[in-house]
py3Dmol code that shows the C-alpha trace and the ligand (Angstrom):
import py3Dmol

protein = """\
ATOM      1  CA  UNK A   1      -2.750  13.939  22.362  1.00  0.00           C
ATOM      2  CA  UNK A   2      -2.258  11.223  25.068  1.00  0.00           C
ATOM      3  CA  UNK A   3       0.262   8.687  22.937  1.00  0.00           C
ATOM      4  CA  UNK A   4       1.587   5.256  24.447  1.00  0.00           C
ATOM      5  CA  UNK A   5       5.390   4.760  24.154  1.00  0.00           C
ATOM      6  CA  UNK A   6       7.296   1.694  26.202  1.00  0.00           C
ATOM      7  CA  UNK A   7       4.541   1.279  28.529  1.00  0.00           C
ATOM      8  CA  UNK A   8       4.025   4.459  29.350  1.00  0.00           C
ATOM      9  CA  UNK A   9       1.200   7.081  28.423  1.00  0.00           C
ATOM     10  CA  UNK A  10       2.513  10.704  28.467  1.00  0.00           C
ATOM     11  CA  UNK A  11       1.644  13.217  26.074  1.00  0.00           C
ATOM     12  CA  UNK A  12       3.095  12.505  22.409  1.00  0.00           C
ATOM     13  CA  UNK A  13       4.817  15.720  22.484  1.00  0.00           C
ATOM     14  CA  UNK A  14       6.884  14.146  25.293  1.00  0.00           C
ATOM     15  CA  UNK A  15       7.699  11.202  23.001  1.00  0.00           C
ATOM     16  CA  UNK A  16      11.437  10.396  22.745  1.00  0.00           C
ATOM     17  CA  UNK A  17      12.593   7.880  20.075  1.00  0.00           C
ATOM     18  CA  UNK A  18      16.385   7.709  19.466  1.00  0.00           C
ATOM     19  CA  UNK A  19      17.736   8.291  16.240  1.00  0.00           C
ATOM     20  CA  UNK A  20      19.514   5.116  16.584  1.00  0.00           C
ATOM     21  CA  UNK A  21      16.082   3.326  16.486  1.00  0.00           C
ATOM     22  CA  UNK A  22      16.124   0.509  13.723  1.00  0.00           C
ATOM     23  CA  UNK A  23      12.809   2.314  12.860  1.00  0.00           C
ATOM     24  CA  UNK A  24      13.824   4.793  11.606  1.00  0.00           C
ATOM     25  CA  UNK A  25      17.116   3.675  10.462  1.00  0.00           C
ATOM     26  CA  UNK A  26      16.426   0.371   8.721  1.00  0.00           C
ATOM     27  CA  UNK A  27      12.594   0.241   8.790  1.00  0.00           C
ATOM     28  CA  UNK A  28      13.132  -2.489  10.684  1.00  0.00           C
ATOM     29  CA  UNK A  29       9.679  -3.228  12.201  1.00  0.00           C
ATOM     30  CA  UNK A  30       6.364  -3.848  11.986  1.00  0.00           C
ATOM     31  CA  UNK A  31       2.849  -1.669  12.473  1.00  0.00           C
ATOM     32  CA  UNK A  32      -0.576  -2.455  13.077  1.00  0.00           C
ATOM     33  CA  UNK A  33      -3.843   0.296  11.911  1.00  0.00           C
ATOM     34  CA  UNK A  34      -7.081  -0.779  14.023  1.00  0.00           C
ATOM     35  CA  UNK A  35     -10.315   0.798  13.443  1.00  0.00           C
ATOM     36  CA  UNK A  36     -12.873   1.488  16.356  1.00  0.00           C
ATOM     37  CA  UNK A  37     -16.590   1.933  16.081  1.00  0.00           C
ATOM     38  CA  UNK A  38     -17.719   4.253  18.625  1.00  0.00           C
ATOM     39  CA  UNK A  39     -15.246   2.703  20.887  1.00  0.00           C
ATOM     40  CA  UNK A  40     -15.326  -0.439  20.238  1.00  0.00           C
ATOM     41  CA  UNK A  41     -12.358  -1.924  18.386  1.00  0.00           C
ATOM     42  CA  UNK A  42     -13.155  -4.412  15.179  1.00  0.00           C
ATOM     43  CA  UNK A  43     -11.651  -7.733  14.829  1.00  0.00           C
ATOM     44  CA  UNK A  44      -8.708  -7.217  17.579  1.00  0.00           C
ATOM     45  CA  UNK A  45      -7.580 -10.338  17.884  1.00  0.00           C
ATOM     46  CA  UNK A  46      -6.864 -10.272  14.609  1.00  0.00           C
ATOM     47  CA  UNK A  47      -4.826  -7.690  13.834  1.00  0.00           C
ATOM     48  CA  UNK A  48      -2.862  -9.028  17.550  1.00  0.00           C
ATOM     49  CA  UNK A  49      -2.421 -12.142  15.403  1.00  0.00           C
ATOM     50  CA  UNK A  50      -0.913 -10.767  12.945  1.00  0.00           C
ATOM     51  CA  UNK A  51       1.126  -8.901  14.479  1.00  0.00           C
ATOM     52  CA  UNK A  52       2.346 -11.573  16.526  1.00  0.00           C
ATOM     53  CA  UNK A  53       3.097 -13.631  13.120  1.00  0.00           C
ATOM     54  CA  UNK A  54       4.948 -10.831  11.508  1.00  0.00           C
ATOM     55  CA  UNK A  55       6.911 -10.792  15.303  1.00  0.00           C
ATOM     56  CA  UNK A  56       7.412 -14.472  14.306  1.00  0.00           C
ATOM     57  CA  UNK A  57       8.519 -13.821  10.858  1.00  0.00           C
ATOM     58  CA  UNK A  58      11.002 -10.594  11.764  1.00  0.00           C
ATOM     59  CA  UNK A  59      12.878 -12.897  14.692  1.00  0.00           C
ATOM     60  CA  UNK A  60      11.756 -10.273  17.240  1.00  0.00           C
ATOM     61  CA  UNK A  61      12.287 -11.433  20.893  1.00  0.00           C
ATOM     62  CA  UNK A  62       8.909 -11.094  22.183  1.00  0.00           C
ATOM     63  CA  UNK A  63       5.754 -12.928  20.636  1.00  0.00           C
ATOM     64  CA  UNK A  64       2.362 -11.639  22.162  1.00  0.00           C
ATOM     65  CA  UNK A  65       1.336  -8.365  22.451  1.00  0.00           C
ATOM     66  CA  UNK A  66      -2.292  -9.375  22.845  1.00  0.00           C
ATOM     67  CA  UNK A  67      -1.634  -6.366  25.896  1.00  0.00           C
ATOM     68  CA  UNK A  68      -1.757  -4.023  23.584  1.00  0.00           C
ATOM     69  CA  UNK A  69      -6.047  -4.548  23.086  1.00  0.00           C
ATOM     70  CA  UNK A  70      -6.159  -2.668  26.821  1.00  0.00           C
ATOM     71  CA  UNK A  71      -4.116  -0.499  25.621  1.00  0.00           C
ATOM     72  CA  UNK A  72      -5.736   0.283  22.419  1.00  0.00           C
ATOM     73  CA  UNK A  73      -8.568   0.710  24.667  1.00  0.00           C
ATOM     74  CA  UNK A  74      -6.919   3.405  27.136  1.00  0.00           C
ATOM     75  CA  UNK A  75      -5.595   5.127  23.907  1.00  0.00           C
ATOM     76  CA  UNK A  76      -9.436   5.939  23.143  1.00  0.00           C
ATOM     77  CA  UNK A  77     -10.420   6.654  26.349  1.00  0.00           C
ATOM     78  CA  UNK A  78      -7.476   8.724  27.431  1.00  0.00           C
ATOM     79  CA  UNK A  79      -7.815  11.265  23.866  1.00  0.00           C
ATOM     80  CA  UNK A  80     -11.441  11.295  24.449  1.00  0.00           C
ATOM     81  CA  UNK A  81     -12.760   8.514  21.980  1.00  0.00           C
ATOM     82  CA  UNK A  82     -14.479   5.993  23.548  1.00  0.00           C
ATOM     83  CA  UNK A  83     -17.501   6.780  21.720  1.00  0.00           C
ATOM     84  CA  UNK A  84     -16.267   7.794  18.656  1.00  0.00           C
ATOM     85  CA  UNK A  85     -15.129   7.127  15.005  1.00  0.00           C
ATOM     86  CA  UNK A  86     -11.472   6.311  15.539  1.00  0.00           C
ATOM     87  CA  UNK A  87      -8.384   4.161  14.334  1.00  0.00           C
ATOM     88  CA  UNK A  88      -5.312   3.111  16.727  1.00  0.00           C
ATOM     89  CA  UNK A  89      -1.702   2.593  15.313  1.00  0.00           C
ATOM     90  CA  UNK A  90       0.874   0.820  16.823  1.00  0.00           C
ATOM     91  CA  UNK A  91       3.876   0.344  15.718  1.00  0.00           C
ATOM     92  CA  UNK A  92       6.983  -1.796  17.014  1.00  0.00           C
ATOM     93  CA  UNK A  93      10.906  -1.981  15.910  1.00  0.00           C
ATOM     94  CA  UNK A  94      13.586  -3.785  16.656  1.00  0.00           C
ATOM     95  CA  UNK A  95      14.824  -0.962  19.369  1.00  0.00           C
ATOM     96  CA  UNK A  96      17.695   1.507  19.390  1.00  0.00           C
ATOM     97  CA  UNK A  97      21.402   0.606  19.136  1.00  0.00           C
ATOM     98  CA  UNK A  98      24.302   1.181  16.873  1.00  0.00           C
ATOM     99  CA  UNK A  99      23.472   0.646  13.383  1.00  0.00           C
ATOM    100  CA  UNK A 100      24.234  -2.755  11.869  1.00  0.00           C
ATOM    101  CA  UNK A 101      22.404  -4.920   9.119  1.00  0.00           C
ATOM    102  CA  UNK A 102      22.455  -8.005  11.489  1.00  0.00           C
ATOM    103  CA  UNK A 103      20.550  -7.571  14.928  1.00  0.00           C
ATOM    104  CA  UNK A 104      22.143  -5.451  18.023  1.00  0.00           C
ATOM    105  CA  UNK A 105      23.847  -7.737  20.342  1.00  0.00           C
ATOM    106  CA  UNK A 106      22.494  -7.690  23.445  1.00  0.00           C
ATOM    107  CA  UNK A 107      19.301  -7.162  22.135  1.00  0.00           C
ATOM    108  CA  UNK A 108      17.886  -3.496  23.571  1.00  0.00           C
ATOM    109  CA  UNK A 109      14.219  -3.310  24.252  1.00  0.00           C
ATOM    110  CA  UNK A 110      12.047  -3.014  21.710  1.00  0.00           C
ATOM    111  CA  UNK A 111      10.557   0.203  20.966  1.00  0.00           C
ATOM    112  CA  UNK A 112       6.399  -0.011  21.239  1.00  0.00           C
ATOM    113  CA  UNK A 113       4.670   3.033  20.333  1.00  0.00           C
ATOM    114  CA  UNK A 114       0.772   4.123  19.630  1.00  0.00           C
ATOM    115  CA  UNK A 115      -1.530   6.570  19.182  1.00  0.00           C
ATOM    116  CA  UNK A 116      -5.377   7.178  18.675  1.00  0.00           C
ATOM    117  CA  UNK A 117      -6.644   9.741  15.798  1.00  0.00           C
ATOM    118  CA  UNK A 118     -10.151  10.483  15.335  1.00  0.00           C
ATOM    119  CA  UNK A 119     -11.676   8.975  12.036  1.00  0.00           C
ATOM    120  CA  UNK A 120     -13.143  10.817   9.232  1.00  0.00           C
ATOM    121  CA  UNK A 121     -16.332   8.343   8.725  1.00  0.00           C
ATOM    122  CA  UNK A 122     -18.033  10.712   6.829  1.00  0.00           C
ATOM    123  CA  UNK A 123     -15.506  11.066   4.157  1.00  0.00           C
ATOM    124  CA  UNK A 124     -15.209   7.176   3.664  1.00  0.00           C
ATOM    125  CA  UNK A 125     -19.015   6.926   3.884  1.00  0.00           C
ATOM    126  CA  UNK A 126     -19.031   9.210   0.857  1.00  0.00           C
ATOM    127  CA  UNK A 127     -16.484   7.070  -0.908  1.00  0.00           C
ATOM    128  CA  UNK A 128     -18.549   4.074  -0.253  1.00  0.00           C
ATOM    129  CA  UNK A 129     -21.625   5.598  -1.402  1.00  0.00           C
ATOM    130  CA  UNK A 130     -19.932   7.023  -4.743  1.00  0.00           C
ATOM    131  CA  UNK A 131     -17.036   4.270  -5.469  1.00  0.00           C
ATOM    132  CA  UNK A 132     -13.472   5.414  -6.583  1.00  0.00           C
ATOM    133  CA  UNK A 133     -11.401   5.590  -9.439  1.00  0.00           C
ATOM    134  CA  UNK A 134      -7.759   3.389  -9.348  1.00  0.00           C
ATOM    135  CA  UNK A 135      -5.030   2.496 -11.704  1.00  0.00           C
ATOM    136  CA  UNK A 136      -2.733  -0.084 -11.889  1.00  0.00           C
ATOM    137  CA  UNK A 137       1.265  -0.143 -11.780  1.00  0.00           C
ATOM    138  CA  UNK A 138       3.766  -2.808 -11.997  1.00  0.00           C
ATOM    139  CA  UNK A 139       4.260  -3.887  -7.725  1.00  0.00           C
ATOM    140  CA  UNK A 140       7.966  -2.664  -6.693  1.00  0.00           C
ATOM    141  CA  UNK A 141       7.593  -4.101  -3.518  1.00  0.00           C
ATOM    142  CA  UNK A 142       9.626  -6.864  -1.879  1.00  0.00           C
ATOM    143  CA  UNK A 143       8.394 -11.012  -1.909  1.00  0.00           C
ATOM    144  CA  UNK A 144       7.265 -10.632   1.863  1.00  0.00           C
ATOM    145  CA  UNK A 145       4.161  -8.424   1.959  1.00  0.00           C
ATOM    146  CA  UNK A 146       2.800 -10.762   4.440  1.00  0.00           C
ATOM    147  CA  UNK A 147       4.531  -9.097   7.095  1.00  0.00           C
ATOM    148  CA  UNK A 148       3.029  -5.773   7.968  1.00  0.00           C
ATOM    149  CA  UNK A 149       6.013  -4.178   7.945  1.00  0.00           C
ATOM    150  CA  UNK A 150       6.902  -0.102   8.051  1.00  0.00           C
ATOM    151  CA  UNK A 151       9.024  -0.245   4.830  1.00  0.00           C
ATOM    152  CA  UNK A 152       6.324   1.394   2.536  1.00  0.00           C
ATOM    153  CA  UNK A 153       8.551   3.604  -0.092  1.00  0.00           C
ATOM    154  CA  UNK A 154       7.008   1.368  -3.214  1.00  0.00           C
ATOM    155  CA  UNK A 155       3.578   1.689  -1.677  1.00  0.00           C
ATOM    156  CA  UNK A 156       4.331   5.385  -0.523  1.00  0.00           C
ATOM    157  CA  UNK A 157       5.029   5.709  -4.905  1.00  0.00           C
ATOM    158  CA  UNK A 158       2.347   3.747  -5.815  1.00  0.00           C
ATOM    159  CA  UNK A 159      -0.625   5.693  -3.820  1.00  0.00           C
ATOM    160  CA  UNK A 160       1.339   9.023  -4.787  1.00  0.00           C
ATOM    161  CA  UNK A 161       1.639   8.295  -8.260  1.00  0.00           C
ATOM    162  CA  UNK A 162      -2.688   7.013  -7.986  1.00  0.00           C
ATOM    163  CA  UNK A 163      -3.178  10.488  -6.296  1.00  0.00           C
ATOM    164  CA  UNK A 164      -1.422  12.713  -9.080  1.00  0.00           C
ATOM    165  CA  UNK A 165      -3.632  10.627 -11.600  1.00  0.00           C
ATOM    166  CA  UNK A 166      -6.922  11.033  -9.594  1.00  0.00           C
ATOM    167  CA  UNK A 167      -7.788   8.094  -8.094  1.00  0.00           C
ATOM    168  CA  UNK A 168      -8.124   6.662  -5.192  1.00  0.00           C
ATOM    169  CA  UNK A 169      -5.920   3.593  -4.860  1.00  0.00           C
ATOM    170  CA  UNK A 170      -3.259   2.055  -7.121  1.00  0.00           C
ATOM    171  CA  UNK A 171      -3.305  -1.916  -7.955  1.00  0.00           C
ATOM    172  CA  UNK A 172       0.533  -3.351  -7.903  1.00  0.00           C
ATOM    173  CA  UNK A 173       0.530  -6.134 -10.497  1.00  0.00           C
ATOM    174  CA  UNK A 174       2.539  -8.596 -10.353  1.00  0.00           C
ATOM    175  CA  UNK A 175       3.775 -11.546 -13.350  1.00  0.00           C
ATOM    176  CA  UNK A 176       0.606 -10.308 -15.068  1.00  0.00           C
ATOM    177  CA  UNK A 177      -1.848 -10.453 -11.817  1.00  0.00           C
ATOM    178  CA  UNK A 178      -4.103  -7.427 -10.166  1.00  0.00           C
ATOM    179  CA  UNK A 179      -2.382  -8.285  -6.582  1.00  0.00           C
ATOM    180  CA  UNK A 180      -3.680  -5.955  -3.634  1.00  0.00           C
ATOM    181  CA  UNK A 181      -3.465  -1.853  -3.290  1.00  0.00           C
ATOM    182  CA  UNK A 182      -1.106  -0.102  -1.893  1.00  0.00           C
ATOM    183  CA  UNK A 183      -3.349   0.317   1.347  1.00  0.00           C
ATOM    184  CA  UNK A 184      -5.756  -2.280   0.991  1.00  0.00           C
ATOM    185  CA  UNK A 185      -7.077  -5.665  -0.994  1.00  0.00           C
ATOM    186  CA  UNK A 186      -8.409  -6.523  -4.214  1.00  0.00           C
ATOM    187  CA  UNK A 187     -11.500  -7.915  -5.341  1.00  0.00           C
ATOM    188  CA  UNK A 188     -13.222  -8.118  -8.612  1.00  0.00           C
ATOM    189  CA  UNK A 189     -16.491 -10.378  -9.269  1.00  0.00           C
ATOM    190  CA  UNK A 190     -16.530 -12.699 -12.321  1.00  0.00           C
ATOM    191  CA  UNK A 191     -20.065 -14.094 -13.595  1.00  0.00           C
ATOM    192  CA  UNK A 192     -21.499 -13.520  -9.926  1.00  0.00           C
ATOM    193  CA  UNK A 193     -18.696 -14.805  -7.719  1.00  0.00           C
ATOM    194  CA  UNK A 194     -16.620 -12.584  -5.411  1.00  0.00           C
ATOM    195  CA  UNK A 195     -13.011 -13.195  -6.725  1.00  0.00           C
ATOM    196  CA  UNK A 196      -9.309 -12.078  -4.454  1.00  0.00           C
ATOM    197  CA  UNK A 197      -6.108 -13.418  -4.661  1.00  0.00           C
ATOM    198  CA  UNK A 198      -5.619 -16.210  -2.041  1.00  0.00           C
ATOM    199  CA  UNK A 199      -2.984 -15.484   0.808  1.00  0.00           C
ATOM    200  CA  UNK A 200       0.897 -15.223   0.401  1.00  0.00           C
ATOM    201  CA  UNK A 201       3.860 -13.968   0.737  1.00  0.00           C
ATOM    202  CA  UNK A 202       2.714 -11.243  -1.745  1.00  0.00           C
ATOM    203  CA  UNK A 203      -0.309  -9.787  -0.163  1.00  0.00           C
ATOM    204  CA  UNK A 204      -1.009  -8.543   3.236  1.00  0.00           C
ATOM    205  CA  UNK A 205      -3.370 -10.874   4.852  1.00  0.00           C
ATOM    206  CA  UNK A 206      -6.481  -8.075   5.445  1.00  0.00           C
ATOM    207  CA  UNK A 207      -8.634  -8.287   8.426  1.00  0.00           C
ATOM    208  CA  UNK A 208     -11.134  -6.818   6.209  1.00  0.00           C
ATOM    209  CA  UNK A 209     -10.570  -8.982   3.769  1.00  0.00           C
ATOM    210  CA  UNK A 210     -11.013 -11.733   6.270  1.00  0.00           C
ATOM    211  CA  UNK A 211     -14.257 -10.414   7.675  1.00  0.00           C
ATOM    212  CA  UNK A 212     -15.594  -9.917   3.808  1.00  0.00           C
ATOM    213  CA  UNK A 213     -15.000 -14.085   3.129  1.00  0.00           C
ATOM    214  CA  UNK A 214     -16.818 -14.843   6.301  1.00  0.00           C
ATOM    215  CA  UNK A 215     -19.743 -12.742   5.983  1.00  0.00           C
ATOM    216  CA  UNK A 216     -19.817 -14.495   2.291  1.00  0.00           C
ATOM    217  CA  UNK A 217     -19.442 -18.176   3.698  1.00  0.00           C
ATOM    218  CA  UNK A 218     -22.671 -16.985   5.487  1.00  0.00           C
ATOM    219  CA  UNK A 219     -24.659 -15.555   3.850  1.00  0.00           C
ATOM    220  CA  UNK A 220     -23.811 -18.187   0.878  1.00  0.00           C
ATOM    221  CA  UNK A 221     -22.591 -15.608  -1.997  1.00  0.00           C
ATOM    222  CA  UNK A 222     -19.915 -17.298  -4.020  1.00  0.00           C
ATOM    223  CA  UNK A 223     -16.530 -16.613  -3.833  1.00  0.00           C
ATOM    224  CA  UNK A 224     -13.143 -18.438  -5.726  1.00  0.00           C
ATOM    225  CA  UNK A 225      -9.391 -17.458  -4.069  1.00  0.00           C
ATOM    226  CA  UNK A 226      -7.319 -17.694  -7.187  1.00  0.00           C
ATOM    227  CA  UNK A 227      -5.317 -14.488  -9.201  1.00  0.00           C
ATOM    228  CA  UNK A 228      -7.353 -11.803 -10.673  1.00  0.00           C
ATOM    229  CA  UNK A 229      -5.365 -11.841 -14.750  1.00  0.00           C
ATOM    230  CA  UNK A 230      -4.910  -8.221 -15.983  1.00  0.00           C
ATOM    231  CA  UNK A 231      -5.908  -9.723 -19.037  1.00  0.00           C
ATOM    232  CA  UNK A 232      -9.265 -11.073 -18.017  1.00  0.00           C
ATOM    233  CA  UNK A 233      -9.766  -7.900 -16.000  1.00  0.00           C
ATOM    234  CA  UNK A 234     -11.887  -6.348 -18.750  1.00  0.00           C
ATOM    235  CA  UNK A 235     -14.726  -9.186 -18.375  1.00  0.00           C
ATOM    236  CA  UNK A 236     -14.947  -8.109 -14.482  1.00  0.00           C
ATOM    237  CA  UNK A 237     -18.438  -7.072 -13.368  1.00  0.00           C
ATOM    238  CA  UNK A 238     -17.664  -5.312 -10.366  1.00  0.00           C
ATOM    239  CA  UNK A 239     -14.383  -4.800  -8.422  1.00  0.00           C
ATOM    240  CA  UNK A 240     -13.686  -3.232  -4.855  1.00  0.00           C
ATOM    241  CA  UNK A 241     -10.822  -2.229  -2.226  1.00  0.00           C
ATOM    242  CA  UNK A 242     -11.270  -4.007   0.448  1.00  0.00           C
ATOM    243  CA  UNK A 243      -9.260  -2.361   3.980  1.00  0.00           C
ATOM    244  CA  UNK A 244      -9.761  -0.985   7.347  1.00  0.00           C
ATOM    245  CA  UNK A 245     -10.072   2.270   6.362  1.00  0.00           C
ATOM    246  CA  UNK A 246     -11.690   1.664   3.496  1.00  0.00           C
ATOM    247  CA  UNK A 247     -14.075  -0.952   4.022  1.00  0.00           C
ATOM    248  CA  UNK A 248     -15.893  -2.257   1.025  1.00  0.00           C
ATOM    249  CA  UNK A 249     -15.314   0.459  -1.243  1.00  0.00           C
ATOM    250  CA  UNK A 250     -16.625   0.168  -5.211  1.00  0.00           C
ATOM    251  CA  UNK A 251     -13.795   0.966  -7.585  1.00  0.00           C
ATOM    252  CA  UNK A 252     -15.975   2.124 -10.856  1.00  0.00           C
ATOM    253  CA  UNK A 253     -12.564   2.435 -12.903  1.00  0.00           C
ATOM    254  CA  UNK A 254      -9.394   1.199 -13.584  1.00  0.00           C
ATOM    255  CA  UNK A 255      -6.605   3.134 -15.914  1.00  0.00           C
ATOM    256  CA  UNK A 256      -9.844   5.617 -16.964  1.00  0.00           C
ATOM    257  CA  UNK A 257     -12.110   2.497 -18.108  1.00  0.00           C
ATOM    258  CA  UNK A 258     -15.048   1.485 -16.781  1.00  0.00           C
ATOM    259  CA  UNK A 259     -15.472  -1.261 -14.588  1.00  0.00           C
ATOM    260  CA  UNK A 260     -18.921  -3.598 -15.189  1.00  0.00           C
ATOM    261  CA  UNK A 261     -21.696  -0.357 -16.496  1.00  0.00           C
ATOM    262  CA  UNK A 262     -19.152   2.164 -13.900  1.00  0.00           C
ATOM    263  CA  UNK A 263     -21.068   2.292 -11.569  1.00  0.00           C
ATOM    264  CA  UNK A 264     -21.352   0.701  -7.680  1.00  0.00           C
ATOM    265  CA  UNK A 265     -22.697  -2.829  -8.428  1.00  0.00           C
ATOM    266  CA  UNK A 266     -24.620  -5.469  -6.419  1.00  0.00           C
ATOM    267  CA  UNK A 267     -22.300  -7.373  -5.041  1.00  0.00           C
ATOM    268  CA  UNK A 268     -20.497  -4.577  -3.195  1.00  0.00           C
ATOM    269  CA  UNK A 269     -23.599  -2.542  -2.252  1.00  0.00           C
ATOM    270  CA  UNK A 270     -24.856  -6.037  -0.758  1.00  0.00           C
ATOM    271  CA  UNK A 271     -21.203  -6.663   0.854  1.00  0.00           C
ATOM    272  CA  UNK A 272     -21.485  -3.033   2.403  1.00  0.00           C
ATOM    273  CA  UNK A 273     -24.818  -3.706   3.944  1.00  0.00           C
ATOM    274  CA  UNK A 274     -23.780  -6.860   5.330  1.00  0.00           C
ATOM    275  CA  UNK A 275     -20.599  -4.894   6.962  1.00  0.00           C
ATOM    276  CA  UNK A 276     -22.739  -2.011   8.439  1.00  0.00           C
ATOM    277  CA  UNK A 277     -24.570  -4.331  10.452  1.00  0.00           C
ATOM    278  CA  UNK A 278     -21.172  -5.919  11.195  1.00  0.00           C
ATOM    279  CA  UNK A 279     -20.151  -3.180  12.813  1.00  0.00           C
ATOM    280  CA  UNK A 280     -23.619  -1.859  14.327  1.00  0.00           C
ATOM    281  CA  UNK A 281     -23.950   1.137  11.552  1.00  0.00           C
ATOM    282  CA  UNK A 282     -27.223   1.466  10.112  1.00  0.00           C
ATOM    283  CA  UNK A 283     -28.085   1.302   6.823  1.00  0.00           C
ATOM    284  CA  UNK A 284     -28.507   2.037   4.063  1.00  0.00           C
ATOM    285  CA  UNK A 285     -27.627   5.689   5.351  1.00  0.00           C
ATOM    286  CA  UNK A 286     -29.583   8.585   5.096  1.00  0.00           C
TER     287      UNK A 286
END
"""
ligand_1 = """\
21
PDD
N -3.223 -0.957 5.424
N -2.900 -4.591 1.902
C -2.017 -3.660 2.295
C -0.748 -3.511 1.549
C -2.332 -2.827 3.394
O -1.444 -1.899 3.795
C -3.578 -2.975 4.056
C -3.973 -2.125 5.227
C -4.475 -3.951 3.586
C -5.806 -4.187 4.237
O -5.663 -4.824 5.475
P -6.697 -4.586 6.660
O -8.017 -4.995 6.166
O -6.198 -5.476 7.746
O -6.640 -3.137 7.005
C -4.091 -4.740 2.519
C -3.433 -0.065 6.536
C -4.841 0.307 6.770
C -2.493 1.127 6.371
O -1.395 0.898 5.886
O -2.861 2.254 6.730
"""
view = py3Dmol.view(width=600, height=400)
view.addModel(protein, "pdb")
view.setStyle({"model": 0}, {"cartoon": {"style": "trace"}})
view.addModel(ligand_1, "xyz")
view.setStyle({"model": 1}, {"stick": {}})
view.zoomTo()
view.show()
């Protein structure tokens, strides 16, 4: 595999990263996961954005890295997936140096790495054909999920713990609200309307999640950004995981108990339909 490290492409074997990296030492940094559809990448500005905001956020010295779209791009082509189902990860820290809490003076470069790994489509397609199963568990993380950061040990728990239960996806809950997975966003639809917690320092602000409100604002399905209760959870009619490598998946339970009749329900069949052609896949498939 052909990996990009400090603008450089060698072979990821070749990769070096110090052991003084604040990566690895202090999770200090940030990573990005972009999806490409048979080459083409999905909402890349976006996730550059973002990136650029948690930059902002995390007081790192540089600000764009819209560059990294071309090399996103040579990542594909270079491991042979320009036509294929693949996702990119980058991910940037704060650089090597002597371990500290505050940040290295000078500042050393930071340390940019990525890669390109082919994407099991047919395995999600079959999740978004069936639905899932998820539970809930109290959120453990930290007040600045915002920032896209690589300190994931309560989501690491959370999806582990959803795993050894048999589901798919965990929902953190926080003061009493169904908050975002470990991996992706929450939605749940209440008497019709599409229903996800509005942006903030506790949720990651999804690209999908993004797309899914704009392809609502056209195609003029309801939606209301306000908490999702726990305790009004049982009236839900539908709910679904909303991510880049997820998509619009159905959850049809939560904690063993049915969501709506169980099974996938209109809203998210429609909302997968109107993402396929989003992303030039047909459908329905097969
Ligand atoms: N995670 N919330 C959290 C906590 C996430 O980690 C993610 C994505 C999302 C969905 O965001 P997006 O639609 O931009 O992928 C929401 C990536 C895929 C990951 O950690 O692998």
């Amino acid at each position: 595999m052909i990996a990009y490290f400090n603008n450089d492409f060698l072979d990821k074997d070749l990769v070096r990263i110090s052991p003084d990296d604040r990566g690895f030492l202090l999770a200090d940094g940030l990573y990005e996961v972009l999806r490409s559809y048979g080459g083409k990448l999905f909402r890349a500005a976006d996730h550059i954005a973002r990136l650029n905001y948690g930059a902002r956020h995390l007081r790192l010295p540089q600000g764009d890295f819209s560059y990294l779209v071309p090399v996103a791009e040579e990542l594909l082509r270079r491991n042979g997936l320009a036509d294929a189902e693949a996702t990119v990860y980058f991910q940037i820290t704060r650089g090597a140096a002597k371990r500290s809490h505050a940040f290295p003076a000078p500042q050393p470069p930071l340390t940019v790495y990525g890669q390109a790994n082919p994407f099991d489509e047919q395995a999600m397609l079959r999740r978004l054909e069936t639905g899932v199963a998820a539970i809930t568990l109290p959120d453990q993380r930290w007040a600045r999920c915002d920032m896209k950061t690589v300190g994931l040990t309560a989501n690491v728990l959370a999806n582990q713990a959803a795993h050894e239960a048999g589901a798919a996806e965990a929902i953190l809950v926080r003061d009493g609200v169904l908050i975002e997975g470990t991996h992706s966003n929450f939605m749940a639809v209440f008497g019709g309307t599409l229903v996800t917690a509005p942006t903030s320092n506790y949720i990651l602000a999804g690209i999908t999640r993004k797309a899914v409100l704009e392809l609502c604002a056209r195609h003029g399905l309801p939606v209301e950004l306000r908490p999702i209760f726990a305790s009004e959870f049982h009236l839900a009619e539908e709910a679904m995981i909303v991510g880049t490598t997820v998509e619009v998946t159905p959850v049809l339970t939560v904690d063993g108990r049915p969501v709506g009749n169980g099974r996938p329900g209109p809203l998210a069949r429609r909302l997968q339909a109107l993402f396929a052609a989003e992303v030039g896949r047909p459908w329905p498939l097969g």
